[in-house]
FITI-657117 format. One line per 2 residues: number of its first residue (from 1); their letters; for each residue x, y, z of N, C-alpha, C, O. Coordinates in steps of 0.1 Angstrom, whole numbers, plus 5000, padded with zeros to 4 digits. Example, Ala and Ser with C-alpha at 12.3 -4.5 7.8 and 13.67 -1.06 7.14 Angstrom:
FITI-657117
1> as> 5132 4943 5078 5123 4955 5078 5132 4967 5078 5142 4967 5085  5128 4978 5071 5137 4989 5071 5129 5000 5079 5134 5011 5080 $
***
This chain:
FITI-657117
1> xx> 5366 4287 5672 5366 4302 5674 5374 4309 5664 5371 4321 5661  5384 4303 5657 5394 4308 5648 5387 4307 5632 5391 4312 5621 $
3> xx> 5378 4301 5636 5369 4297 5618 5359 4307 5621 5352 4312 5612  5359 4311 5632 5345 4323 5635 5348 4334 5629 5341 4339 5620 $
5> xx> 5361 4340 5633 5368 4350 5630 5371 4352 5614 5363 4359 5607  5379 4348 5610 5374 4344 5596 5362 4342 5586 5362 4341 5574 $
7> xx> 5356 4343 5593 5340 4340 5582 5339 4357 5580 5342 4367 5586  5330 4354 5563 5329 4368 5556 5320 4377 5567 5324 4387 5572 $
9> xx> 5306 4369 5571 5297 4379 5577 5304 4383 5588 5301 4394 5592  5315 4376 5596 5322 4384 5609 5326 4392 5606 5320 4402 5608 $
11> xx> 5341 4395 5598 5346 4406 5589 5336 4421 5584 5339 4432 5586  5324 4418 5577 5312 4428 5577 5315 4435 5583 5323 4444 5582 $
13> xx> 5307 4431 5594 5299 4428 5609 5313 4441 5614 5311 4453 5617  5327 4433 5615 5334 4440 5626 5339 4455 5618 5342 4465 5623 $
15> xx> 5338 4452 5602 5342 4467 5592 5330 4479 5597 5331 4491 5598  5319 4469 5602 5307 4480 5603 5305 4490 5613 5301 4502 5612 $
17> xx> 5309 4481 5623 5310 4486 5637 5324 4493 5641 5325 4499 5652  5336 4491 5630 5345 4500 5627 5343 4513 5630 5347 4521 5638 $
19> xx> 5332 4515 5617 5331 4526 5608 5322 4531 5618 5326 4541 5624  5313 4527 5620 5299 4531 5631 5312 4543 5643 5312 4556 5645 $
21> xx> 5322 4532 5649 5328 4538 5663 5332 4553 5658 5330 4563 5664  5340 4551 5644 5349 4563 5635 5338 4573 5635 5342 4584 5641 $
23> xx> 5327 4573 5631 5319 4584 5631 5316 4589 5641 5315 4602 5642  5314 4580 5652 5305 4587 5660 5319 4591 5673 5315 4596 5684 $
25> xx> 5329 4590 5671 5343 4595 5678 5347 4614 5671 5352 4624 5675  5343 4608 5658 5350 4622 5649 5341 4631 5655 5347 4641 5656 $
27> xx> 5331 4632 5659 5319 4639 5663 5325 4648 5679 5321 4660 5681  5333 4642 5687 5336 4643 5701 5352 4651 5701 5362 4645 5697 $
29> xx> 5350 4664 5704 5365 4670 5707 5375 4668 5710 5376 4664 5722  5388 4668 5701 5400 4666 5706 5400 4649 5707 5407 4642 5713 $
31> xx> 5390 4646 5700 5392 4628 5698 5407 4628 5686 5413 4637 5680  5410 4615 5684 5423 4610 5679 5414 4611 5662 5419 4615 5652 $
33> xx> 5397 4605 5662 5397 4607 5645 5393 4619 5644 5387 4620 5634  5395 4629 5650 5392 4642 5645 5404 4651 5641 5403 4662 5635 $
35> xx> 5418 4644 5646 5432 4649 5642 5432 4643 5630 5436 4650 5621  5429 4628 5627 5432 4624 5617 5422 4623 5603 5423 4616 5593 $
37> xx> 5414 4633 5608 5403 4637 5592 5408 4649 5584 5405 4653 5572  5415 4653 5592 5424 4669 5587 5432 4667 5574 5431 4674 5564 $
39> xx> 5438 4658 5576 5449 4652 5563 5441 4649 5557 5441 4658 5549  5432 4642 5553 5423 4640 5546 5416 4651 5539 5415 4654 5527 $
41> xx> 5411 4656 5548 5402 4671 5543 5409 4680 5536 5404 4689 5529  5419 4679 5537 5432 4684 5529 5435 4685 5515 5439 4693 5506 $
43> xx> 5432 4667 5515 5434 4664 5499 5420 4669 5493 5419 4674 5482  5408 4664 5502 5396 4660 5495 5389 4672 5491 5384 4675 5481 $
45> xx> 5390 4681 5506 5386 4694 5500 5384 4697 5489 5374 4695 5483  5398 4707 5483 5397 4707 5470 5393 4704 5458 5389 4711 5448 $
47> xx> 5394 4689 5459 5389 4679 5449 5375 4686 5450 5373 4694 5441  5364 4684 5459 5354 4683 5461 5348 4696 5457 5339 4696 5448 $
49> xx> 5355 4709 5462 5353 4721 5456 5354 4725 5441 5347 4732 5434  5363 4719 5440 5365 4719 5423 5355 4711 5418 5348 4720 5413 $
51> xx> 5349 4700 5417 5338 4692 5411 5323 4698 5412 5313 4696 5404  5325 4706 5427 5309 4717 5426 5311 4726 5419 5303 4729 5410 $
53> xx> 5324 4734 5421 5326 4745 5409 5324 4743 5398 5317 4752 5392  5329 4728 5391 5329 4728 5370 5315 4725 5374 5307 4729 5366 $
55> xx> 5308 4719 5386 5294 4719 5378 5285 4729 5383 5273 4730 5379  5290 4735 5390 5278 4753 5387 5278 4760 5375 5270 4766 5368 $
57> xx> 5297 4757 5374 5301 4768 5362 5289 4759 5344 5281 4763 5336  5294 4746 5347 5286 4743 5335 5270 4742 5338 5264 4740 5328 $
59> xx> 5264 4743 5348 5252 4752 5350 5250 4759 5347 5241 4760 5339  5259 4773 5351 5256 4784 5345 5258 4785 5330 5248 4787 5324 $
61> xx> 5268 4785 5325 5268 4783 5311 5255 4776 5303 5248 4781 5294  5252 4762 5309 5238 4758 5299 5226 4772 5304 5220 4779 5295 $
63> xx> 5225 4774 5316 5213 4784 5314 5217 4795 5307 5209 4798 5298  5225 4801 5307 5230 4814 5299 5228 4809 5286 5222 4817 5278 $
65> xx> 5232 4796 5280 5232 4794 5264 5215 4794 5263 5211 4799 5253  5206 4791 5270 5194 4786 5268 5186 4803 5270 5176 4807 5264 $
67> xx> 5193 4810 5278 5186 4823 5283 5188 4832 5268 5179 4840 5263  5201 4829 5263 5206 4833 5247 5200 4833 5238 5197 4841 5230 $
69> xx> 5199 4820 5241 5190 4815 5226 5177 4819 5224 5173 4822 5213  5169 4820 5239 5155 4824 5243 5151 4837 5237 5141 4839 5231 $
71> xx> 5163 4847 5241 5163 4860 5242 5163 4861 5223 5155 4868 5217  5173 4856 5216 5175 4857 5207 5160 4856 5194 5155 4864 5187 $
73> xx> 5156 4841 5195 5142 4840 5193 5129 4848 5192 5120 4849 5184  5134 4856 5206 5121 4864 5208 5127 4878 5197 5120 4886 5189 $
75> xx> 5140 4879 5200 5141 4895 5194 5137 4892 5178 5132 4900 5171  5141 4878 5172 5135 4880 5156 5123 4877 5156 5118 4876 5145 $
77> xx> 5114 4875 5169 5095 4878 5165 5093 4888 5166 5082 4892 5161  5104 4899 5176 5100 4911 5179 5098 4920 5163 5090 4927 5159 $
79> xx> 5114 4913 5155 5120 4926 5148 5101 4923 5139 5092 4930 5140  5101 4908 5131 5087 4907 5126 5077 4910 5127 5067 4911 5119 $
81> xx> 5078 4913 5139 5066 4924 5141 5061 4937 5141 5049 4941 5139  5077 4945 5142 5077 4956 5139 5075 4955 5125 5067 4963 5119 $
83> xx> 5080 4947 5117 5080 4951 5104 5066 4951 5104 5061 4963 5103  5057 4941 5105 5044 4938 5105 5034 4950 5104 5026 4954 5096 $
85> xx> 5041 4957 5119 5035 4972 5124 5037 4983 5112 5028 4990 5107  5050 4983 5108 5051 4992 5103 5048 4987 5087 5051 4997 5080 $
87> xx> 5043 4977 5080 5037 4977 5066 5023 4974 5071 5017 4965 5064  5018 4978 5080 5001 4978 5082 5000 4997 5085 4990 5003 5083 $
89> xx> 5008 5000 5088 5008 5018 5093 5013 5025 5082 5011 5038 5082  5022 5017 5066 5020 5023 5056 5005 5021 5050 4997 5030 5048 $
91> xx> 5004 5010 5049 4989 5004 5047 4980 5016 5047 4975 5021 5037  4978 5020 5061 4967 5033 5069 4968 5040 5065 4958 5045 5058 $
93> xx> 4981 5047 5066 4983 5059 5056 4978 5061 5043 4971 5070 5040  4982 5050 5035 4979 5048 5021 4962 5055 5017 4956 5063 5010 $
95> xx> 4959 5043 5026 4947 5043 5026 4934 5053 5037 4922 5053 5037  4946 5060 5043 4935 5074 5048 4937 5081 5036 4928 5086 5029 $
97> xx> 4952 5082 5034 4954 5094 5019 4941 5094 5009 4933 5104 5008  4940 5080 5001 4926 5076 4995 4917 5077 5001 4909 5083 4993 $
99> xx> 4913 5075 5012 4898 5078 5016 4898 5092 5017 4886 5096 5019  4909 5104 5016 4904 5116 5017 4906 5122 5002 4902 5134 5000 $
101> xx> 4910 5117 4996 4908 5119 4980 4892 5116 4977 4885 5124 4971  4888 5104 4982 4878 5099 4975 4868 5107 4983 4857 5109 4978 $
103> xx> 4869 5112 4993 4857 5118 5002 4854 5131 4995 4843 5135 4992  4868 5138 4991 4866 5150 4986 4858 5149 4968 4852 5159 4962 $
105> xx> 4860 5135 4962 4852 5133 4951 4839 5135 4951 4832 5137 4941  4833 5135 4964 4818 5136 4964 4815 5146 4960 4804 5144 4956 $
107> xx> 4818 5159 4958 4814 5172 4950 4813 5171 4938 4807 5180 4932  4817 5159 4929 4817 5155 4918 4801 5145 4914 4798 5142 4903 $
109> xx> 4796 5144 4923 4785 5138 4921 4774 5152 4928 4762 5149 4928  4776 5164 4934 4764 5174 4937 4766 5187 4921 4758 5195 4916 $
111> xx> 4780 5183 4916 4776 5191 4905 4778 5188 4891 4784 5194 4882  4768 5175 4892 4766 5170 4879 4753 5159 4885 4752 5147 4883 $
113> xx> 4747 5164 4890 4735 5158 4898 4728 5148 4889 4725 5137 4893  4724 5154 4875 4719 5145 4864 4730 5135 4861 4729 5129 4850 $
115> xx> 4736 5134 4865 4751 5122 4861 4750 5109 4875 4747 5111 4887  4753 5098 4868 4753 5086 4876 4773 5084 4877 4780 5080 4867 $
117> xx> 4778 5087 4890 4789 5085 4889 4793 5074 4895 4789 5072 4906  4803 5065 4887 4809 5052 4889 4824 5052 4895 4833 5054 4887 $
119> xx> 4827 5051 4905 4841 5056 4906 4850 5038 4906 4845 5028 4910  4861 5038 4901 4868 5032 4893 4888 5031 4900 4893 5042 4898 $
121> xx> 4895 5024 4904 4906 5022 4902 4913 5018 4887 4910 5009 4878  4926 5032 4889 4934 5024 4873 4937 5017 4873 4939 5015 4885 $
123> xx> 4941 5003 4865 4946 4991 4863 4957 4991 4861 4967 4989 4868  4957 4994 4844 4972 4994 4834 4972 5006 4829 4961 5012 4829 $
125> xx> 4984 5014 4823 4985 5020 4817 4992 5016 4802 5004 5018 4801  4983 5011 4792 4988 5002 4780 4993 5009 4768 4988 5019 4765 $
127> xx> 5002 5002 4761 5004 5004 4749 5021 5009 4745 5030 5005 4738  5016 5023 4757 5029 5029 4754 5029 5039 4766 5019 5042 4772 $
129> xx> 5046 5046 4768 5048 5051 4782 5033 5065 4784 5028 5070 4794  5033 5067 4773 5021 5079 4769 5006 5081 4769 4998 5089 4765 $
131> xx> 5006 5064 4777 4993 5061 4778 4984 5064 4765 4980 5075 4764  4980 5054 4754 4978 5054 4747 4958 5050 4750 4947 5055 4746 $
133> xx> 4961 5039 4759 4949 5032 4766 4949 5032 4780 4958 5027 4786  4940 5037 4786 4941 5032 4803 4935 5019 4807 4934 5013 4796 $
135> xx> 4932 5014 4816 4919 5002 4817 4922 5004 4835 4932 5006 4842  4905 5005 4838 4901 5011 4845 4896 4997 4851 4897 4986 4845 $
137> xx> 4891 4997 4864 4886 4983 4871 4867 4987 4872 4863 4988 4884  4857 4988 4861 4848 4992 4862 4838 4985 4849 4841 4989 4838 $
139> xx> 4829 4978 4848 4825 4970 4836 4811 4971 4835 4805 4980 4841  4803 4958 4827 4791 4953 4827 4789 4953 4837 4779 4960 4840 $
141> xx> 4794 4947 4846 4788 4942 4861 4788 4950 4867 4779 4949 4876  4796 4963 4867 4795 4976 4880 4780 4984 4871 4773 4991 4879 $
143> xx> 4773 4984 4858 4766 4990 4855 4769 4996 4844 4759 5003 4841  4781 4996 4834 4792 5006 4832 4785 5001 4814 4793 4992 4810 $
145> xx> 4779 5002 4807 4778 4998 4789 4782 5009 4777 4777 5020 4779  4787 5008 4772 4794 5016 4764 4789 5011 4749 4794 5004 4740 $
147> xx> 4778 5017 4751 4773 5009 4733 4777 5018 4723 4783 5028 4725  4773 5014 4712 4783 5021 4697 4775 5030 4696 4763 5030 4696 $
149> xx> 4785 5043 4694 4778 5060 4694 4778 5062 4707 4766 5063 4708  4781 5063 4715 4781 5067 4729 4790 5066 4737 4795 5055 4738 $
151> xx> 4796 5078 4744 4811 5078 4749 4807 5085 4766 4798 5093 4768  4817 5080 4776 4811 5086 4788 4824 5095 4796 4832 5089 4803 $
153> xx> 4826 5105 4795 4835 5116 4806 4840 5109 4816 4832 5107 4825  4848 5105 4816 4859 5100 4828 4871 5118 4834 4877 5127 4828 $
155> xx> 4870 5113 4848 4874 5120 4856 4882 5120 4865 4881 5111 4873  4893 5129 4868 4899 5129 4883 4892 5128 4897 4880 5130 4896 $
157> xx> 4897 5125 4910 4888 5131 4920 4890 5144 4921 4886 5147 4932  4895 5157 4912 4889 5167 4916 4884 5175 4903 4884 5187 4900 $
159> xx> 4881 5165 4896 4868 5165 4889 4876 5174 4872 4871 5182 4864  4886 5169 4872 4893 5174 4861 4891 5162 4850 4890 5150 4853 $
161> xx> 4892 5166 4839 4888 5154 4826 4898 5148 4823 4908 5154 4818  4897 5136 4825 4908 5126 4824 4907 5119 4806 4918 5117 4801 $
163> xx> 4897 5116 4800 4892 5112 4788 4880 5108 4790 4872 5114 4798  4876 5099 4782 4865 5093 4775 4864 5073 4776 4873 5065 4773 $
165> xx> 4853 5070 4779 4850 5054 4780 4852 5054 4761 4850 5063 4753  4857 5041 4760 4858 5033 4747 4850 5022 4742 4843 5021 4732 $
167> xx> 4853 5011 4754 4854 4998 4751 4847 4994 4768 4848 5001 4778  4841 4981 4768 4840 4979 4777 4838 4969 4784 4826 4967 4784 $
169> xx> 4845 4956 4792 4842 4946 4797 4839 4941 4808 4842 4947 4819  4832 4930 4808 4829 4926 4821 4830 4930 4835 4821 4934 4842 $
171> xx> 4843 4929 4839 4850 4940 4851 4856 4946 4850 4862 4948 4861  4862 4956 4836 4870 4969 4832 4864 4977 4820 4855 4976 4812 $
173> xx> 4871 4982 4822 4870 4995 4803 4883 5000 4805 4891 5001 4813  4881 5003 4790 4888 5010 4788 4889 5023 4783 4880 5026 4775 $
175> xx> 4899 5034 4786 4895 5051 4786 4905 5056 4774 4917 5054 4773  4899 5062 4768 4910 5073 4757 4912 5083 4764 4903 5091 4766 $
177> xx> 4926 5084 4770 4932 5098 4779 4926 5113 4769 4917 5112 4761  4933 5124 4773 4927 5135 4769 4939 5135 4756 4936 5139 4745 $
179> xx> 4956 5130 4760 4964 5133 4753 4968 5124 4739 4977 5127 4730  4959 5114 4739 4953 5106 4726 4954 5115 4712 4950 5127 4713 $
181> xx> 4957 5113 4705 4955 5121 4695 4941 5116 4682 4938 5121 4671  4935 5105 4690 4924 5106 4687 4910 5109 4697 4899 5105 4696 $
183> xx> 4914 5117 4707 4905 5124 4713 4903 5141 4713 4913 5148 4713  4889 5146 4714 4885 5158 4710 4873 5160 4718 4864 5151 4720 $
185> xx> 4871 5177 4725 4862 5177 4732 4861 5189 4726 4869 5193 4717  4852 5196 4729 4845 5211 4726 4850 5216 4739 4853 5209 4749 $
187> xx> 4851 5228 4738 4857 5236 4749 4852 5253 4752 4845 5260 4745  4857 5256 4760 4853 5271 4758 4866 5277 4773 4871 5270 4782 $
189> xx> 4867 5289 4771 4875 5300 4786 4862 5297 4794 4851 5297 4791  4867 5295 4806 4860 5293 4818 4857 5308 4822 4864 5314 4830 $
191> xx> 4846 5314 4816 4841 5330 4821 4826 5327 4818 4824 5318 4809  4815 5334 4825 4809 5335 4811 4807 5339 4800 4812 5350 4798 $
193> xx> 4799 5334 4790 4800 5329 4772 4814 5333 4770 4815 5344 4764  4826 5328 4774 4837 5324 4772 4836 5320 4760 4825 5316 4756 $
195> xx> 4850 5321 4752 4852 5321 4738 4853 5303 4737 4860 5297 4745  4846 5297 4727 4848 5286 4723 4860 5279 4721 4869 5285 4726 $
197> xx> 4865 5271 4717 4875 5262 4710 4875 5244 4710 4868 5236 4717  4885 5240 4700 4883 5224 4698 4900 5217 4710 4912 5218 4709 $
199> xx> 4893 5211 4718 4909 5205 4724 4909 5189 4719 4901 5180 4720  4920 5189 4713 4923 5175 4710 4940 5167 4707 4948 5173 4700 $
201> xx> 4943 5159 4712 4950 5150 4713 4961 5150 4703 4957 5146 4692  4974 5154 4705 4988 5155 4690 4998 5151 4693 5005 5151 4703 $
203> xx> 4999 5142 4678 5008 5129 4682 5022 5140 4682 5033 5134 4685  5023 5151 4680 5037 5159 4684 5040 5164 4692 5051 5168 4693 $
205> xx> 5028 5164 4701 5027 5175 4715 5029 5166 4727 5037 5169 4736  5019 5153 4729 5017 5141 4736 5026 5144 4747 5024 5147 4758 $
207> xx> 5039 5140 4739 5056 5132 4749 5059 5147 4755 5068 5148 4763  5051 5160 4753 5054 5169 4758 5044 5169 4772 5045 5175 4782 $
209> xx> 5035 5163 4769 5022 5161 4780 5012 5180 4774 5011 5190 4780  5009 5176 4764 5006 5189 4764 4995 5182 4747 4995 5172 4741 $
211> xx> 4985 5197 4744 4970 5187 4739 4971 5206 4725 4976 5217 4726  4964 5200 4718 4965 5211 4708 4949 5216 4709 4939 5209 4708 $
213> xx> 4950 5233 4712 4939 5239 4706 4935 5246 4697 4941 5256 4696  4924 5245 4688 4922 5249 4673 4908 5255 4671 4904 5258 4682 $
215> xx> 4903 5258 4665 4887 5266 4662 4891 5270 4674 4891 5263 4684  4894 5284 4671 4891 5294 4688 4886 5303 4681 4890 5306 4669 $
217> xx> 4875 5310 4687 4864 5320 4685 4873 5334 4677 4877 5343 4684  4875 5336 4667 4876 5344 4659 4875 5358 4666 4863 5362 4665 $
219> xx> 4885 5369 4674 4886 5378 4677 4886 5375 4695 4883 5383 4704  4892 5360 4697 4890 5356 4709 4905 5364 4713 4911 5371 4705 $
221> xx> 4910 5364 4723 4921 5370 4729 4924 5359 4742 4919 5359 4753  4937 5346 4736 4935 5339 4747 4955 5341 4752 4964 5343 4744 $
223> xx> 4955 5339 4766 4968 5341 4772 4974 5327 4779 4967 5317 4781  4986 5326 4783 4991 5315 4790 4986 5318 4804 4988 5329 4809 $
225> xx> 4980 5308 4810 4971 5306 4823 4959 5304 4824 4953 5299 4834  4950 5309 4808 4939 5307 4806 4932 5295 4807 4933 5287 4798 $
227> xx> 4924 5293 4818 4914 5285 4821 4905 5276 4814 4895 5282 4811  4906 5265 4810 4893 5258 4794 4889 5248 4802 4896 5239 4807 $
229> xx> 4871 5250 4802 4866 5240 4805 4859 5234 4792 4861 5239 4781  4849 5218 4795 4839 5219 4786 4834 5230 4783 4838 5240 4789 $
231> xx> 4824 5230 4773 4816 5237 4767 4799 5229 4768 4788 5233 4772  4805 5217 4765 4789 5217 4768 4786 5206 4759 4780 5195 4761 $
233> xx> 4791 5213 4742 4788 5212 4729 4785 5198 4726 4787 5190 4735  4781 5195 4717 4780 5177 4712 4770 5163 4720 4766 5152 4717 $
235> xx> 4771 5173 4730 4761 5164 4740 4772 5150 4750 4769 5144 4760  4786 5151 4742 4795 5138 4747 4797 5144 4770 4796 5138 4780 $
237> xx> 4802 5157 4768 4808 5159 4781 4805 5173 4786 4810 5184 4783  4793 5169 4799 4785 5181 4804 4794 5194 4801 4806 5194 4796 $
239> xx> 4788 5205 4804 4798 5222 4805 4798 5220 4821 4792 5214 4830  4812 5232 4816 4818 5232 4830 4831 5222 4838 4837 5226 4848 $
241> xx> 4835 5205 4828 4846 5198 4836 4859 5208 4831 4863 5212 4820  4863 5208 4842 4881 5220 4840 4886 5210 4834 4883 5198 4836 $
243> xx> 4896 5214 4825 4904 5207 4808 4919 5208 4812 4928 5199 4814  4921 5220 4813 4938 5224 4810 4937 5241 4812 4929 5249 4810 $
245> xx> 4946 5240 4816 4954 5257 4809 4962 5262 4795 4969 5255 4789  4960 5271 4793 4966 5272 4784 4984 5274 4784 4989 5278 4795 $
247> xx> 4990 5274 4778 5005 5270 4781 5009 5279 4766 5011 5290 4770  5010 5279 4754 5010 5291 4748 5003 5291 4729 5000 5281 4722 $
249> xx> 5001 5306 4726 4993 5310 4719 5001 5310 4701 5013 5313 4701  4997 5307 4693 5004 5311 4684 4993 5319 4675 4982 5315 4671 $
251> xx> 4996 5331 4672 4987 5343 4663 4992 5345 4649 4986 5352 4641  5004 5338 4645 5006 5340 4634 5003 5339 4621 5009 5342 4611 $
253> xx> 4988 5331 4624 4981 5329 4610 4967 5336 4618 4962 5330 4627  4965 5345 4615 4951 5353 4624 4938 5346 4621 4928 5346 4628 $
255> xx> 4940 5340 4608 4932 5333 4605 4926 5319 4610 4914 5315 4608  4935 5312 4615 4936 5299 4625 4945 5298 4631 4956 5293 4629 $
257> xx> 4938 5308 4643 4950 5307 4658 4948 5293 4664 4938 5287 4662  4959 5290 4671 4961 5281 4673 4966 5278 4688 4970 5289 4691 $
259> xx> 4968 5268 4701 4976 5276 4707 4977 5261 4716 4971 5251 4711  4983 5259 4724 4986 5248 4733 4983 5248 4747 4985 5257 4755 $
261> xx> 4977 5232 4751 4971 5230 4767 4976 5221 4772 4978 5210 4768  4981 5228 4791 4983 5213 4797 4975 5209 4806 4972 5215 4816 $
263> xx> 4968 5191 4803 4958 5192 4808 4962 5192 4826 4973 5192 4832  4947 5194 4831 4951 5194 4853 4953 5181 4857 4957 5178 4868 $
265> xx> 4949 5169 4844 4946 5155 4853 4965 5156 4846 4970 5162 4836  4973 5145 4859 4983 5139 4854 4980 5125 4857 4978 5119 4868 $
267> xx> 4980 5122 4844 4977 5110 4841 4984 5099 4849 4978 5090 4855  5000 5101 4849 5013 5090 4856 5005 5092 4869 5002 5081 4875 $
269> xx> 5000 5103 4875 5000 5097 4887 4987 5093 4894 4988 5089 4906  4975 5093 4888 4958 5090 4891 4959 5074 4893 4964 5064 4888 $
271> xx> 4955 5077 4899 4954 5061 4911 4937 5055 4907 4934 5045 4901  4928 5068 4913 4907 5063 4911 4903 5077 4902 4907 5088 4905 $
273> xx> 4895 5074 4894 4891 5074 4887 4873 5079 4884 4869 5075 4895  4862 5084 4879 4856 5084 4883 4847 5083 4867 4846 5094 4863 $
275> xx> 4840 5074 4859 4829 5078 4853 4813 5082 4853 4805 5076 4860  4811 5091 4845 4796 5100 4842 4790 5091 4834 4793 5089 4823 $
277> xx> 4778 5086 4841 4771 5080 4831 4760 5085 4831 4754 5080 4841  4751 5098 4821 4738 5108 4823 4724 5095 4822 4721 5085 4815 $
279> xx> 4717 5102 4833 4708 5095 4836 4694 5096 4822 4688 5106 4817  4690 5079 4819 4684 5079 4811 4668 5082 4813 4660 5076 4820 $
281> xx> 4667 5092 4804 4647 5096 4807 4642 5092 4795 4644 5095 4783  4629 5082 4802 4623 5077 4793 4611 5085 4786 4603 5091 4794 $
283> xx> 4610 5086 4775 4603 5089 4766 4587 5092 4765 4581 5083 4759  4581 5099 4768 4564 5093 4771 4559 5096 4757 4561 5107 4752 $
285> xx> 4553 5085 4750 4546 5086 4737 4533 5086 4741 4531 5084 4753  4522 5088 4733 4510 5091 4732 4501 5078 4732 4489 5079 4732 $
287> xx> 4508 5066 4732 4500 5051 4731 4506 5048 4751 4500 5040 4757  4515 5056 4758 4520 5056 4770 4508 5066 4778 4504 5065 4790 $
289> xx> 4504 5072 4771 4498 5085 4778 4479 5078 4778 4471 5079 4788  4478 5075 4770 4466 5064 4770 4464 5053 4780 4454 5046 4779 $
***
């Protein structure tokens, strides 16, 4: 009976049914283990409160760092986006601005009706700050040939004369501005039979943005504000593209007045561009007519 008592599985056995009586006593009012869970609960409490505490508190802290981080993330896709928005809404702008430049160019093709107009973005402005060369985005392949003896009126969109085709490649040309000092148009006062004159290109005048006029009609009478379109003359650039104004007169040799223009295109700032190329009519010979 004494070896009974002693054996491990008795001991279990009687710790179990211990614990079993403890529980189910603590449960029942004014029992003896219900005075004595107090002291206990005393210490343990605390302990126990504080261990749920650090771990809500570091709950809450991981979700806050993750809510942080989340938040943070999204605000730099946000800001990217805005940027996004706002270099697609310069964009529009940009490019309503152009589309109402270029809409308003269509008048440029009802009054020059015999003209095939090519319109063209600037490229470069080469050589020198004074535009010596333009190069235009327009070539063989847009239709554009520039053969030897033959030069074509290049234009603003509002139809002011910018220069002359030169040269021409594949997918550009290139344009002699008006302020070239090897360019020259025939001219005349925008009235009718308005007094003639020569506008052309001075390497002294240029850096001033300004174009020299010469042969003026002998008893002509011209003033600063005066209006000069083509003329017509030479066959190079229809009558009628607006040139410049005049800016001032010099009478002091009566004999070859002289006087100065600034042209309407500003060159620094033309963006498109527009060339005249006159439509070609063919010929009917008498071996045609047969």
């Amino acid at each position: 009976m004494k070896k009974l008592f002693t054996t491990k599985w008795f001991i279990v056995l009687l710790v179990s049914l211990l614990l079993v009586a403890g529980v189910v006593l603590s449960f029942i009012p004014n029992s003896p283990i219900a005075f004595l869970k107090k002291p206990v609960s005393a210490v343990v409490s605390p302990v126990q409160a504080f261990v749920m505490n650090s771990g809500n508190t570091l709950s809450d802290f991981w979700a806050a760092l993750s809510d942080g981080m989340a938040i943070r993330e999204e605000n730099e896709n946000l800001k990217d986006q805005i940027a996004d928005l706002r270099y697609q809404l310069t964009q529009n702008e940009e490019a309503a601005i152009r589309y109402e430049e270029l809409k308003d160019a269509f008048h440029i093709r009802d009054t020059f009706s015999n003209y095939d107009i090519y319109g063209a973005q600037v490229l470069s402005r080469e050589a020198d700050e004074w535009f010596s060369v333009i190069r235009v985005g327009a070539g063989t392949t847009d239709g554009i040939v520039a053969e030897e003896g033959t030069a074509y009126p290049v234009v603003d969109v509002e139809m002011n004369l910018v220069g002359r085709v030169i040269e021409t490649g594949s997918a550009d040309s290139m344009v002699l501005p008006l302020l070239h000092e090897g360019f020259t148009v025939a001219c005349k006062v925008n009235v009718v039979n308005g007094a003639s004159m020569l506008v052309s290109g001075d390497a002294s005048l240029k850096h001033d943005g300004l174009c020299l006029v010469t042969r003026i009609d002998s008893g002509a009478t011209l003033e600063p504000g005066t209006e000069i379109v083509t003329s017509g003359e030479g066959g190079l650039f229809p009558e009628g593209i607006p040139v410049g104004t005049i800016v001032e007169v010099d009478y002091s040799n009566p004999l070859a007045v002289t006087a100065t223009l600034r042209p309407n295109s500003d060159i620094a700032d033309i963006e498109d561009v527009f060339i005249m190329i006159p439509y070609m009519t063919e010929e009917v010979t008498d071996e045609d007519a047969e």
